[in-house]
py3Dmol code that shows the C-alpha trace and the ligand (Angstrom):
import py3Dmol

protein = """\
ATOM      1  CA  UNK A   1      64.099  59.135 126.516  1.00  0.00           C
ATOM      2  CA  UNK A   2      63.431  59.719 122.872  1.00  0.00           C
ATOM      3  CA  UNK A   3      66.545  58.228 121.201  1.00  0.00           C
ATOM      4  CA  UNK A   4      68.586  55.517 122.120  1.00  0.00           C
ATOM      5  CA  UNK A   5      71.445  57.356 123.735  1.00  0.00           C
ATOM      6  CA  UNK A   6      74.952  56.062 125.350  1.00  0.00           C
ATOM      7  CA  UNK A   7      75.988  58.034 128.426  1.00  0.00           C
ATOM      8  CA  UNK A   8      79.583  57.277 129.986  1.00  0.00           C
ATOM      9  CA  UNK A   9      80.734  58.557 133.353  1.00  0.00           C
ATOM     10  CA  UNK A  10      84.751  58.397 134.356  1.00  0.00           C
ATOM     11  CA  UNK A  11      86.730  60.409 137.151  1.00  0.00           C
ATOM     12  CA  UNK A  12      88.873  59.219 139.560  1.00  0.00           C
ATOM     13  CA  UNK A  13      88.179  56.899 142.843  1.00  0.00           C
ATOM     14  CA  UNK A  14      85.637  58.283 145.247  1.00  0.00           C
ATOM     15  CA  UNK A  15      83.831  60.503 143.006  1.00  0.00           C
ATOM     16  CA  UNK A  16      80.602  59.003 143.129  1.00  0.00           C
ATOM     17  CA  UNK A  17      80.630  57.837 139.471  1.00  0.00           C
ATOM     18  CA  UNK A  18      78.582  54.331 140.621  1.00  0.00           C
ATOM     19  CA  UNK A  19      76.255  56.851 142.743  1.00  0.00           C
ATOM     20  CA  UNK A  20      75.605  58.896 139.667  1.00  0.00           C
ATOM     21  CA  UNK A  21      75.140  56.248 137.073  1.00  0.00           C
ATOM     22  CA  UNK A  22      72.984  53.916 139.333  1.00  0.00           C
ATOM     23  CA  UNK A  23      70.642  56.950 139.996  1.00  0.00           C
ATOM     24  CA  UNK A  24      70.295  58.195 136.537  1.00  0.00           C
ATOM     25  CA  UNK A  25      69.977  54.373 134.762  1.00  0.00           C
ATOM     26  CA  UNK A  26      67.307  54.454 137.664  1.00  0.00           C
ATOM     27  CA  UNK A  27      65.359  57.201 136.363  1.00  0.00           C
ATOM     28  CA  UNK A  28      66.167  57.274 132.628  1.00  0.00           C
ATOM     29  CA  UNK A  29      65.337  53.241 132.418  1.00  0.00           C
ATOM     30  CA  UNK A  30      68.793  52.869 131.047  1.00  0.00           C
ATOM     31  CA  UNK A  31      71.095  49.884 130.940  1.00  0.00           C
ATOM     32  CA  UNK A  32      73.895  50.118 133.591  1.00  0.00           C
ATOM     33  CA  UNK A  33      77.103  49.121 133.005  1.00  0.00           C
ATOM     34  CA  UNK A  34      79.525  48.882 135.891  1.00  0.00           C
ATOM     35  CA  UNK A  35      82.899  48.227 133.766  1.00  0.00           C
ATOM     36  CA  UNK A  36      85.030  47.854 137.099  1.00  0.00           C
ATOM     37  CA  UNK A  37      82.344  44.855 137.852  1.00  0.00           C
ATOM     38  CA  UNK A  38      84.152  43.133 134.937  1.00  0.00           C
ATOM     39  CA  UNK A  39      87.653  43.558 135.811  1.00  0.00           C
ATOM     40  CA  UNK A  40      86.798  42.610 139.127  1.00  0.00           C
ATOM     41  CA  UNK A  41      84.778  39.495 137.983  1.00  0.00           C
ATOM     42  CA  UNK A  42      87.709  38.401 135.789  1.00  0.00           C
ATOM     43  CA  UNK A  43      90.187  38.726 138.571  1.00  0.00           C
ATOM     44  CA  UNK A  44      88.271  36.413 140.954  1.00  0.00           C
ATOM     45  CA  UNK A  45      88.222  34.195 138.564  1.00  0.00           C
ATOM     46  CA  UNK A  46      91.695  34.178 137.839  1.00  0.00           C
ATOM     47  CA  UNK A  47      92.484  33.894 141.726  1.00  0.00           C
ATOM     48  CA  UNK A  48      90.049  30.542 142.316  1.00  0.00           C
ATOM     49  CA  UNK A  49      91.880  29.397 139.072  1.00  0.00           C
ATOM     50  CA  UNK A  50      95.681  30.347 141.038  1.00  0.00           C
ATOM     51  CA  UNK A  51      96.558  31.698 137.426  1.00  0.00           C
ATOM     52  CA  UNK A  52      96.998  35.329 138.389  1.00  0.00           C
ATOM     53  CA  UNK A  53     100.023  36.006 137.916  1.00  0.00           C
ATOM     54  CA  UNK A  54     100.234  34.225 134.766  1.00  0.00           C
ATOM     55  CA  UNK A  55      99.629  36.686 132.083  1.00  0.00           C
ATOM     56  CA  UNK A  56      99.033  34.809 129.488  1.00  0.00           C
ATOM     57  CA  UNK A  57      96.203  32.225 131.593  1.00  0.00           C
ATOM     58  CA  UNK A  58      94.592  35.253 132.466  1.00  0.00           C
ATOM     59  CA  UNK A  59      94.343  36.472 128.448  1.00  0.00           C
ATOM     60  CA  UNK A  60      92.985  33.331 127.699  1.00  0.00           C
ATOM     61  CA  UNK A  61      90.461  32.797 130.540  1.00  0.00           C
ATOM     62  CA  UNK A  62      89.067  37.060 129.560  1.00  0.00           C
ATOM     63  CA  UNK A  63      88.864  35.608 126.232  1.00  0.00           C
ATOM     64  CA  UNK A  64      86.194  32.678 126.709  1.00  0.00           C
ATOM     65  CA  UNK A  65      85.007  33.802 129.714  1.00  0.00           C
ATOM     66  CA  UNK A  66      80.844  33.690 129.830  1.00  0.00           C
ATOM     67  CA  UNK A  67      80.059  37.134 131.736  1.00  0.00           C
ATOM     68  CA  UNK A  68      77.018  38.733 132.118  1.00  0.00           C
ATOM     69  CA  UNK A  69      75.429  41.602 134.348  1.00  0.00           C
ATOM     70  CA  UNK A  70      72.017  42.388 135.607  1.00  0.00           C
ATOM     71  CA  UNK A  71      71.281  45.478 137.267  1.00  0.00           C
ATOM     72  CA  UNK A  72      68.637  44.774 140.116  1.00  0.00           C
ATOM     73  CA  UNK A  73      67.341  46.929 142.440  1.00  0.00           C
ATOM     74  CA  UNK A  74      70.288  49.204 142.415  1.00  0.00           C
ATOM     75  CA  UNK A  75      72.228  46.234 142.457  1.00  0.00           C
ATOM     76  CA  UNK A  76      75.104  44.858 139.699  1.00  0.00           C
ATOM     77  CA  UNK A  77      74.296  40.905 139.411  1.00  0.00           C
ATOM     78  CA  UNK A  78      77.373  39.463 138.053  1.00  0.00           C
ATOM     79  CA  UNK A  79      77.366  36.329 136.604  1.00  0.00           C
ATOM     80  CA  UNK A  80      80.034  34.265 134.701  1.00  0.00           C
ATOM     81  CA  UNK A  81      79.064  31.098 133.082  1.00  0.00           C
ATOM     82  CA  UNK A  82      75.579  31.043 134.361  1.00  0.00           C
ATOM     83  CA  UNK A  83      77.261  31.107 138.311  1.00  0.00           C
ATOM     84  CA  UNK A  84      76.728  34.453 140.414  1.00  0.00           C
ATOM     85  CA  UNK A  85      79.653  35.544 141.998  1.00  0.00           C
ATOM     86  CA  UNK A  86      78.087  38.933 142.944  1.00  0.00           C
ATOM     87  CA  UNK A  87      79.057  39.070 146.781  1.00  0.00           C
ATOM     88  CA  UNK A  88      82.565  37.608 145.803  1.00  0.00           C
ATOM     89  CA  UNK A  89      83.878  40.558 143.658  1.00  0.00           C
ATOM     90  CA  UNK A  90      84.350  43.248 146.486  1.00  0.00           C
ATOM     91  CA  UNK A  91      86.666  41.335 149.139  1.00  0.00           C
ATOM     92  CA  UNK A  92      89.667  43.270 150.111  1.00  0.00           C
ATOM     93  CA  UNK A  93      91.750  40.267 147.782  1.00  0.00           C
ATOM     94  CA  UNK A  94      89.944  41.641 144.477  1.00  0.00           C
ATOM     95  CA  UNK A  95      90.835  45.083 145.255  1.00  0.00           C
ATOM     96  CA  UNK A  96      94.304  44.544 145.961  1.00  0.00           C
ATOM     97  CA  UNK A  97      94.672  42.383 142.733  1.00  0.00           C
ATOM     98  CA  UNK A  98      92.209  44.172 139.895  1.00  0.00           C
ATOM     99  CA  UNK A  99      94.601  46.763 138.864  1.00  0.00           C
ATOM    100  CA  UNK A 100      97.127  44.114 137.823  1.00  0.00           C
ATOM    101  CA  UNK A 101      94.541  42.797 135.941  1.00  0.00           C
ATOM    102  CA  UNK A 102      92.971  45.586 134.422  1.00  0.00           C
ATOM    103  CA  UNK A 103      96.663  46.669 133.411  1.00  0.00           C
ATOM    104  CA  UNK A 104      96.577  43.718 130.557  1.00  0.00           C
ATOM    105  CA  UNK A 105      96.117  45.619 126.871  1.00  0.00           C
ATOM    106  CA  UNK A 106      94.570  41.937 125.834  1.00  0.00           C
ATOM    107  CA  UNK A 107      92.224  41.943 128.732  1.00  0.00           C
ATOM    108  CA  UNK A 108      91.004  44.978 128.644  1.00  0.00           C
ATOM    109  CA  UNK A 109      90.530  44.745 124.574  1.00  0.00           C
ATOM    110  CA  UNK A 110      88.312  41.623 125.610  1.00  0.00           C
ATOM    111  CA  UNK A 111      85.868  43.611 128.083  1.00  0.00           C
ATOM    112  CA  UNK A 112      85.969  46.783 125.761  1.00  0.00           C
ATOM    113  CA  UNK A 113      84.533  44.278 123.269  1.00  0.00           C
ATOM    114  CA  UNK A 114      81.610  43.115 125.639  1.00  0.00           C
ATOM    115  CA  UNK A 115      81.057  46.760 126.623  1.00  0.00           C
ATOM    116  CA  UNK A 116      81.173  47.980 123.416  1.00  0.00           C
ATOM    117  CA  UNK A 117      78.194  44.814 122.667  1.00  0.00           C
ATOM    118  CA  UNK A 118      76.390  46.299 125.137  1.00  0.00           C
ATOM    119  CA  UNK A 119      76.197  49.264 123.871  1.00  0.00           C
ATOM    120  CA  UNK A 120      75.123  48.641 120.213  1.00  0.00           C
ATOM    121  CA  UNK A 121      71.799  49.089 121.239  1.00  0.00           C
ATOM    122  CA  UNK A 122      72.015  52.309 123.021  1.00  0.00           C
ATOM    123  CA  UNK A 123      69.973  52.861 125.771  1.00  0.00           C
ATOM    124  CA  UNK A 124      72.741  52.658 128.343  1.00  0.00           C
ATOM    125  CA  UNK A 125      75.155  54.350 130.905  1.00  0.00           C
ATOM    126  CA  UNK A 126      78.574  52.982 131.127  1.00  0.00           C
ATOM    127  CA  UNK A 127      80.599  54.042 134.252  1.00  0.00           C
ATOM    128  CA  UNK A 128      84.585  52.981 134.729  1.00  0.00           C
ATOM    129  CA  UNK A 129      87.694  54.289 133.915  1.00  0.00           C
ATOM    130  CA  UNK A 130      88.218  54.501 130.387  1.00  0.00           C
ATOM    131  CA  UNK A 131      84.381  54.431 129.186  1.00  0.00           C
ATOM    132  CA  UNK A 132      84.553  57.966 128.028  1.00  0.00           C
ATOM    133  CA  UNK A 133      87.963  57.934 126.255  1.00  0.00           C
ATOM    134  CA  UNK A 134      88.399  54.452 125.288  1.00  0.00           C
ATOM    135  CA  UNK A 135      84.946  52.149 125.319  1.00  0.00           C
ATOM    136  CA  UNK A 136      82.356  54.690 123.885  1.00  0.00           C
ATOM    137  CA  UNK A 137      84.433  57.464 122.390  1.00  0.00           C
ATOM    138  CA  UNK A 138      81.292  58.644 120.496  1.00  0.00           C
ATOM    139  CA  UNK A 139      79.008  58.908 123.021  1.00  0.00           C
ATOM    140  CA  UNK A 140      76.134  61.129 123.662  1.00  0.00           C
ATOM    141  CA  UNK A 141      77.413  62.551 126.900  1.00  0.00           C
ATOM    142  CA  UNK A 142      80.181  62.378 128.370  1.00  0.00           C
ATOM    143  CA  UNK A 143      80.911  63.161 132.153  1.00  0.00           C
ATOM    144  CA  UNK A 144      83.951  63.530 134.106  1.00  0.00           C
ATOM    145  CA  UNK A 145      83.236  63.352 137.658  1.00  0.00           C
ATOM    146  CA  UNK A 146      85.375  64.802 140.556  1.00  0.00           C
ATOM    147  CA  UNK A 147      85.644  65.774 143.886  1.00  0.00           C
ATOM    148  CA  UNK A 148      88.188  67.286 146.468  1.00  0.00           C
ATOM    149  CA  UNK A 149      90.801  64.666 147.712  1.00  0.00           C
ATOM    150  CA  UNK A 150      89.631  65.060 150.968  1.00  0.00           C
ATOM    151  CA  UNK A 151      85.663  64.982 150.476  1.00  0.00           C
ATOM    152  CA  UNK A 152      86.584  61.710 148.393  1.00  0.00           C
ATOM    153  CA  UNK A 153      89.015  60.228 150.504  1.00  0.00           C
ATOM    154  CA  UNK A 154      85.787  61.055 153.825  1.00  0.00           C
ATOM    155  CA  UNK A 155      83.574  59.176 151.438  1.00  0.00           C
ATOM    156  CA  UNK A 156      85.801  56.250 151.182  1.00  0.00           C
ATOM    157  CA  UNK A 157      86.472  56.219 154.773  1.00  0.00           C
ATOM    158  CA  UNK A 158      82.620  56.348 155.738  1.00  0.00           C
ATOM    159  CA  UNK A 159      82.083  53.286 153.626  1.00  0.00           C
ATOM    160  CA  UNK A 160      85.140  51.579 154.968  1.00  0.00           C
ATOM    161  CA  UNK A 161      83.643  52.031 158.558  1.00  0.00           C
ATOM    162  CA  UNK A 162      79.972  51.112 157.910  1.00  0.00           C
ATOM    163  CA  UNK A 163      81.757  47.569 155.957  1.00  0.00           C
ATOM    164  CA  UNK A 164      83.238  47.407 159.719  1.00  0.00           C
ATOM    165  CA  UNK A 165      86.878  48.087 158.430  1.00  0.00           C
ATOM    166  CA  UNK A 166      88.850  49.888 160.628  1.00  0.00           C
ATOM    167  CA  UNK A 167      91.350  52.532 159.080  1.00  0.00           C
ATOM    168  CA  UNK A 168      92.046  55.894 159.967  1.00  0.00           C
ATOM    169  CA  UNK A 169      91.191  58.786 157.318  1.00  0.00           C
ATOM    170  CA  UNK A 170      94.833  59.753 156.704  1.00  0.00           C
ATOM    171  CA  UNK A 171      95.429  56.367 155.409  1.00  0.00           C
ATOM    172  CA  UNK A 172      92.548  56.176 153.093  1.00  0.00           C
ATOM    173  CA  UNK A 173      93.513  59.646 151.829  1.00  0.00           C
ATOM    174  CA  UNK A 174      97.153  58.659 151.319  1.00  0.00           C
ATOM    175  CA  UNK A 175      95.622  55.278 149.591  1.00  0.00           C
ATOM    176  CA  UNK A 176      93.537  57.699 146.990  1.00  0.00           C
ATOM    177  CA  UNK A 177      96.290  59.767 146.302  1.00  0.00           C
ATOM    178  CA  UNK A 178      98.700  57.185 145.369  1.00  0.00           C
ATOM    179  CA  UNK A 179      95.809  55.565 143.322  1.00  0.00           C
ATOM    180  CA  UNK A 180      95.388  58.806 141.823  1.00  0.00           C
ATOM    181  CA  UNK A 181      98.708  58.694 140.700  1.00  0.00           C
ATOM    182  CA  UNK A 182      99.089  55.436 139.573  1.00  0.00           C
ATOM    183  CA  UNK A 183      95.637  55.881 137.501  1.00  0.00           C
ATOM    184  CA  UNK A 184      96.786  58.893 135.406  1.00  0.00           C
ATOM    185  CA  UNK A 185     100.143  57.445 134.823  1.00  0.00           C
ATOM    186  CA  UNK A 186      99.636  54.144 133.388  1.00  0.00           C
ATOM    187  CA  UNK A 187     100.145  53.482 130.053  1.00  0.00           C
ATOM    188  CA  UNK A 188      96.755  51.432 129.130  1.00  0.00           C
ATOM    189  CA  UNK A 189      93.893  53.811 129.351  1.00  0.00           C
ATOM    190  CA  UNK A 190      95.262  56.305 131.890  1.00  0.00           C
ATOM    191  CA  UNK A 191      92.297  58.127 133.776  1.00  0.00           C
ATOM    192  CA  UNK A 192      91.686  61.132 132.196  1.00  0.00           C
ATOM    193  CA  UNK A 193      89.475  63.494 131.228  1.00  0.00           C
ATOM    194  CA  UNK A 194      87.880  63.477 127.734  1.00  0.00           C
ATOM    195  CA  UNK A 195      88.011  66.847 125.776  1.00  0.00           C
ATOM    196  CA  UNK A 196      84.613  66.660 125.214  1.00  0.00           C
ATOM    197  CA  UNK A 197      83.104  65.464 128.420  1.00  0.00           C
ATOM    198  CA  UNK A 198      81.886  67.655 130.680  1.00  0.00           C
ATOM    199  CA  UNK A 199      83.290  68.146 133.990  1.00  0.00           C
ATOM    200  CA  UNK A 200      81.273  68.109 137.325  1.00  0.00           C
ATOM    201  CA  UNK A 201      82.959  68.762 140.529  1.00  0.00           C
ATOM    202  CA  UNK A 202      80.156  67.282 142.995  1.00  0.00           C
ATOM    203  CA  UNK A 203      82.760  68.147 146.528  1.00  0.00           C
ATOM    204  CA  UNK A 204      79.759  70.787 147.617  1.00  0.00           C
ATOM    205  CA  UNK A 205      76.773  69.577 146.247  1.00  0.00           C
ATOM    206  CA  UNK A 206      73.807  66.712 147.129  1.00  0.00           C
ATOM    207  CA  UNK A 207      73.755  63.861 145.597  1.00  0.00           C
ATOM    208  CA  UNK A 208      69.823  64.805 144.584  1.00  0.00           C
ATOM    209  CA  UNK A 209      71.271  68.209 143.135  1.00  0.00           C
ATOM    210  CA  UNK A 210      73.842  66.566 141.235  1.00  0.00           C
ATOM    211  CA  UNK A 211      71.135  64.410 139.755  1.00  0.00           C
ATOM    212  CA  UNK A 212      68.823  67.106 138.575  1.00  0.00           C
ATOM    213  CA  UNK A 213      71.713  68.895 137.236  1.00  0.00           C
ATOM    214  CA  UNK A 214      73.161  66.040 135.258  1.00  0.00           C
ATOM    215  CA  UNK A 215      69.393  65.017 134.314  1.00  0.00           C
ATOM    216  CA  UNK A 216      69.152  68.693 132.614  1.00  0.00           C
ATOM    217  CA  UNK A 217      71.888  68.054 130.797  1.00  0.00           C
ATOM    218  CA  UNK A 218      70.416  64.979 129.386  1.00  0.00           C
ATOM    219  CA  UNK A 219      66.954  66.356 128.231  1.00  0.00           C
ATOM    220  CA  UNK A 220      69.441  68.970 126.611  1.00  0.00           C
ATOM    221  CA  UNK A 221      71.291  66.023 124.553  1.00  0.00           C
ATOM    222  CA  UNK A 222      67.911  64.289 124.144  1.00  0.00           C
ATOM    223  CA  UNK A 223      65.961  66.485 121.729  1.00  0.00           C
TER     224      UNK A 223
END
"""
ligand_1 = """\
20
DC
O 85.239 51.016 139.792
P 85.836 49.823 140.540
O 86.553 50.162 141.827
O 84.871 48.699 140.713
O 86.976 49.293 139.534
C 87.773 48.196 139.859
C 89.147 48.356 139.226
O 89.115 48.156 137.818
C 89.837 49.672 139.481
O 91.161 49.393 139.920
C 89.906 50.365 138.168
C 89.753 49.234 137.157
N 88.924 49.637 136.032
C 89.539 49.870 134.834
O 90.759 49.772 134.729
N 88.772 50.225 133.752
C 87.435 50.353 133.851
N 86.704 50.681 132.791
C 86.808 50.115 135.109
C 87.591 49.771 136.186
"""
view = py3Dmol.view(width=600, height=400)
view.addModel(protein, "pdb")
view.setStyle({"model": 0}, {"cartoon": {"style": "trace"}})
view.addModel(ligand_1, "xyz")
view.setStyle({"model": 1}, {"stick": {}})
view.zoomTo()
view.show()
C-alpha cells in the first residue's frame, strides 16, 4: 500500500464480512479490526461481573475497561486488562446477550472511541455493523457486503454443524431473518448501507474471486 488507508466492511449476518476483512488485512498487511470482538468482549465481562442487565454497571465497566486486540494468524486475540478471553467470547451465552449490549448509545460511543484510536493511524480494515456509517464515516472504501438469505443462512448452518451444534437449516434461516430485521430497525446504528460504499453481493461467487475483485478496487483507491 502506498498511503495509509482505512477500509470498513458492514452487511448483514452471514455475509462473509470477517472472511473478507481477514483475507484482505492478510494480504494488504493491514490492521484488522473485528468491532463485534468488542461488543462481545464487553458482554462477557459484564456476565462474569452478573451486572448485565444493569445498564448503567455496564456503561461504567465499557468506560474503564482495558481492551486490546491482536490479530494472529487469522486469528482476533482479545484481551482485556492484560487477561485473554479469546475462546470465551463465542459461547452460545455471548451471542444471545451482545445485542442487548451493543444496543447501549453510551457503550457503543465508548468502543467507537477505541475504534476510531485505532484508526488514527490508518493502515487498517474495520469490519462490524456500523464501521462504514458510524465509526469511519470518511473512509477510503467502503463495502457493503451481502448475500442471498438462503446462501447466508447455508453458511451459518455449515458452521453451526462443524462447531457440533445441531439445528436444522430452516431454523437458522428463520434466526437470520429475524436478526435481519431487528438489525435494520434499531434505533442505534441500524445496519445499513452507506451511500457511498460499494455494494458486493458475493451469493455466486468464490471467496478467492471476491478477493481479487475487492483487491482491484483497492489498488484503484490506492494511487
Ligand atoms: O460480528 P459479530 O457477530 O461478532 O458481532 C457481535 C454482535 O455485536 C452482533 O450482534 C452485532 C453487534 N455489533 C454491533 O452492534 N456493532 C458493531 N460494529 C459490531 C457488532
Amino acid at each position: 500500500m502506498s498511503k495509509n488507508i482505512v477500509i470498513a466492511i458492514d452487511g448483514p449476518a452471514g455475509s462473509g464480512k470477517s472472511t473478507a476483512a481477514k483475507n484482505l488485512a492478510e494480504r494488504l498487511g493491514l490492521i484488522y479490526v473485528d468491532t463485534g470482538a468488542m461488543y462481545r468482549a464487553i458482554t462477557y465481562l459484564a456476565i462474569q461481573k452478573g451486572i448485565v442487565n444493569d445498564r448503567n454497571s455496564v456503561i461504567e465497566l465499557a468506560r474503564n475497561v482495558k481492551l486490546k486486540l491482536k490479530f494472529e494468524n487469522g486469528i482476533t486475540r482479545v484481551f482485556v486488562n492484560n487477561k485473554e478471553i479469546t475462546d470465551k467470547i463465542r459461547s452460545a451465552e455471548i451471542n444471545d446477550k451482545v445485542s442487548d449490549i451493543s444496543k447501549i448509545p453510551e457503550v457503543r460511543a465508548e468502543l467507537v472511541k477505541i475504534q476510531r484510536k485505532l484508526g488514527e493511524d490508518g493502515n487498517l480494515i474495520a469490519e462490524g455493523r456500523d464501521t462504514t456509517t458510524v465509526v469511519f464515516p470518511d473512509a477510503d472504501l467502503k463495502i457493503y457486503l451481502t448475500a442471498s438469505i438462503d446462501e447466508r443462512a447455508r453458511r451459518r448452518h455449515k458452521e453451526f454443524l462443524e462447531k457440533g451444534i445441531n439445528i436444522s437449516l430452516d431454523e437458522v434461516k428463520a434466526n437470520l431473518e429475524k436478526r435481519d430485521k431487528l438489525d435494520s430497525e434499531r434505533d442505534v446504528s441500524p445496519l445499513k448501507k452507506a451511500d457511498d460504499a460499494i455494494e458486493f453481493d458475493n451469493t455466486n461467487i468464490s471467496i478467492a474471486d471476491e478477493i481479487e475483485t475487492l483487491l482491484k478496487k483497492i489498488k484503484e483507491i490506492d494511487k
